[in-house]
N, C-alpha and C positions, 0 to 999 in steps of 0.2 A: 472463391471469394473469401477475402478475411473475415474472418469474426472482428466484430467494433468490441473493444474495451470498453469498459466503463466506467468513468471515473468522477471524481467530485471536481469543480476548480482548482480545491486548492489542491491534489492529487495531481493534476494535471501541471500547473505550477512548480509544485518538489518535484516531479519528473524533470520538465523542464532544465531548472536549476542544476541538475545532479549531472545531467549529458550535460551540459556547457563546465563545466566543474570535472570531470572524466577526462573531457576534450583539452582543456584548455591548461590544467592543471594537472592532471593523472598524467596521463599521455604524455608530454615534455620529462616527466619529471622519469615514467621507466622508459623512455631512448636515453634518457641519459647514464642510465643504470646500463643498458646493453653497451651502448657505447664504452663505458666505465671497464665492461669486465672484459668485454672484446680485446681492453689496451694492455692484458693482463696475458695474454698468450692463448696456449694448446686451448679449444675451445671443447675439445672432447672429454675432458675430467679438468672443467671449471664450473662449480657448481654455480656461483654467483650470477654469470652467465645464463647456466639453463633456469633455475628461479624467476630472474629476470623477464624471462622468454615466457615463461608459462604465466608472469603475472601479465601481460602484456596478453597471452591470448584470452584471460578470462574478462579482463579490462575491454580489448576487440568485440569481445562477443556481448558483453553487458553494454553497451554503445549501440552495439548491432539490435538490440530487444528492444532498449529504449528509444530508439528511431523510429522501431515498428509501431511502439505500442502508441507514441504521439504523435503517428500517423494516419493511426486507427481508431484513433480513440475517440469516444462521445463523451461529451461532458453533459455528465446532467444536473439541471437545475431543478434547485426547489421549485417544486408546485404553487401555484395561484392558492387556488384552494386546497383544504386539509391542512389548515395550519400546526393539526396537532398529532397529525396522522406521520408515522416513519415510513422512510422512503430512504432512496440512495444520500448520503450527508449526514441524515439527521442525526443527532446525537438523543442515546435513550438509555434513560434512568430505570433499572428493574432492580425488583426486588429478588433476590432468591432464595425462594418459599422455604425450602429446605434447615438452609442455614439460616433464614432470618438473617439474610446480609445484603449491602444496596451495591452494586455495583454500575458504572457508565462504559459503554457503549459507542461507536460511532458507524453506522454500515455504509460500507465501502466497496467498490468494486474486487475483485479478485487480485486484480496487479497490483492493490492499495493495502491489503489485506495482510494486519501482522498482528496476532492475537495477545503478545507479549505490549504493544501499543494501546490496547482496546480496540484494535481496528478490525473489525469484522464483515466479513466478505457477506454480501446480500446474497451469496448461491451456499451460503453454508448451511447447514442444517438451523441455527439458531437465528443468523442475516434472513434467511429465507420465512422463517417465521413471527420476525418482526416487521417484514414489512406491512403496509397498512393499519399497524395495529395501532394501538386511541390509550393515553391514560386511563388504567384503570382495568386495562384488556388481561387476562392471563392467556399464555402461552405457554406450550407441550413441546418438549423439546426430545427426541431421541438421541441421547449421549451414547457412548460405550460402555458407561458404567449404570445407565437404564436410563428411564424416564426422567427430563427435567423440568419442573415447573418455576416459570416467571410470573410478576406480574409488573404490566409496564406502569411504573411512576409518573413519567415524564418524556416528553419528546420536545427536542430542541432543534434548534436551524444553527449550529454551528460556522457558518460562514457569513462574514458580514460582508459587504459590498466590498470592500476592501482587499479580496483575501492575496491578492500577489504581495500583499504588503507584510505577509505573515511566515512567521519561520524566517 
């Protein structure tokens, strides 16, 4: 049995978008690239050709995950209760102790997960120790470069009813 993904709406949504966007515009645009270098001859030392081809297989196979993964996927919704409590979505304000600097946050499922974004996977060492946690909470964090200390500021509900409407 598959593992369910876990995702936020709006996570599920940009998924969404990105396969119809692959499909409908990728896709056309490298057959016509093959087609192009195909009209060009000897196919055996036509680079533009094999290029082509390999973009076309990484394009197939990124189509082929994103099928998977919003087929599998659970979306989950913010909680009733714990309004102030983080969970999968939330968006969360920490300070870090260290440097005395505030950084945000938003914890996200693993396929949603891009650190360079603030997007932080809820199974990561840091996702994982902010779940539940309340304004005001500190958190222990084991980095590579040692222990790191948080303290959570602020927790937000970053999705408003609206969210297909976003991005």
């Amino acid at each position: 049995m598959a593992r369910d993904v876990l995702l936020t709406r709006t996570g599920f949504e940009k998924l969404k978008r990105e396969l119809e966007h692959l499909k409908s515009v990728e896709r056309p645009q490298i057959a016509e690239a093959i087609r192009e270098a195909k009209s060009h001859g000897d196919l055996r030392e036509n680079a533009a050709y094999h290029e082509a081809k390999l973009k076309q297989s990484r394009l197939e196979g990124r189509i082929a995950d994103l099928q998977r993964v919003l087929e599998t996927a659970k979306i989950i919704e913010r909680p009733e209760t714990g309004a102030n409590v983080a969970h999968l979505g939330s968006r969360v304000r920490l300070l870090i102790e260290e440097f005395d600097e505030e950084i945000e946050v938003t914890l996200v499922g693993s396929f949603e997960a891009d650190p360079t974004k603030d997007l932080v996977s809820i199974t990561s060492p840091l996702g994982s120790a902010l779940i539940g946690a309340e304004p005001g909470i500190e958190v222990e964090v084991e980095a590579p470069a040692g222990l790191c200390r948080y303290k959570v500021l602020e927790v937000v509900d970053p999705e408003p009813e609206n969210a297909e409407a976003l991005s």
